[in-house]
N, C-alpha and C positions, 0 to 999 in steps of 0.2 A: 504494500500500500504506500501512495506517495505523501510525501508532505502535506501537499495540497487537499489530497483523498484525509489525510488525518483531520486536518485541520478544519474541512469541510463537515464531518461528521460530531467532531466535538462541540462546533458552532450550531450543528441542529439539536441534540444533546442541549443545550445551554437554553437554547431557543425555546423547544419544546415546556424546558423549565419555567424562565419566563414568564408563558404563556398560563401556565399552571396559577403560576404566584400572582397575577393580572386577573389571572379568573376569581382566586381566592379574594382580590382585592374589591373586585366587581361584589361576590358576592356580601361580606361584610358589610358593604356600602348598601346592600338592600335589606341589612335589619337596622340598617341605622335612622337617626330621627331626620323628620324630613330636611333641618337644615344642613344636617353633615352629608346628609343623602347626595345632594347636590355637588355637593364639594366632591366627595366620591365620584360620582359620573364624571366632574370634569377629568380629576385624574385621573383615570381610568377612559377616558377616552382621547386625552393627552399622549398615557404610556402606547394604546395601541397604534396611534398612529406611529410613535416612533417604531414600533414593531413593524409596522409596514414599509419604513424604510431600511430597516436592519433584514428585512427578506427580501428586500429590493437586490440588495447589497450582496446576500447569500445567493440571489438567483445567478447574480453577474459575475460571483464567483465559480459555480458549477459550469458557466458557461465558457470560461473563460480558460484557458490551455495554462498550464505549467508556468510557463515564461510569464504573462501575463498574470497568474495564479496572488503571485506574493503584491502584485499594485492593489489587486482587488479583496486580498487576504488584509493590508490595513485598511481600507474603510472597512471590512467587516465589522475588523478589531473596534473604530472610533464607532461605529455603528451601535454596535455592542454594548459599550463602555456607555456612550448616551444614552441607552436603554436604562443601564445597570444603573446610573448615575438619578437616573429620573426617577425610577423605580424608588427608590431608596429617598427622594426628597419626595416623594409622594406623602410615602410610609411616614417619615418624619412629621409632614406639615399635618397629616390627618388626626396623627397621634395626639397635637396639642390641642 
């Protein structure tokens, strides 16, 4: 398996995850009261859109040959990172 193939797989792995912890946050936000409710949807619909450019990002690496592989493996990476990043100041802001 090549670099690329590694590194493709553990970003779906990661992803997948994400998605999970996004879902989780969606649903928490639907027993909450109606004003945090709100605030919840926006996060949560903040986080998926960056999820839609972090698969943007994972398609054009799948597509994308060896050579080409490592330009499109770091925006995964920044792609990723802003997910991760946002994910986490969601969690943060909702919490208080």
């Amino acid at each position: 398996m090549s670099a690329n193939s590694n590194y493709l797989a553990t970003m779906e792995k990661q992803m997948q995850k994400w998605d999970a912890n996004v879902d989780a946050l969606a649903a928490k936000g639907e027993k909450a009261s109606a004003e945090a409710r709100t605030a919840y949807q926006k996060c949560v619909k903040d986080l998926r859109e960056n999820r839609a450019a972090a698969q943007q990002s994972f398609k054009e690496m799948q597509a994308a040959g060896q050579s080409a592989g490592e330009k499109v493996q770091a925006q995964m990476t920044a792609a990723y990172e802003k997910m991760q990043k946002n994910y986490e100041k969601a969690v943060a802001d909702l919490r208080k």
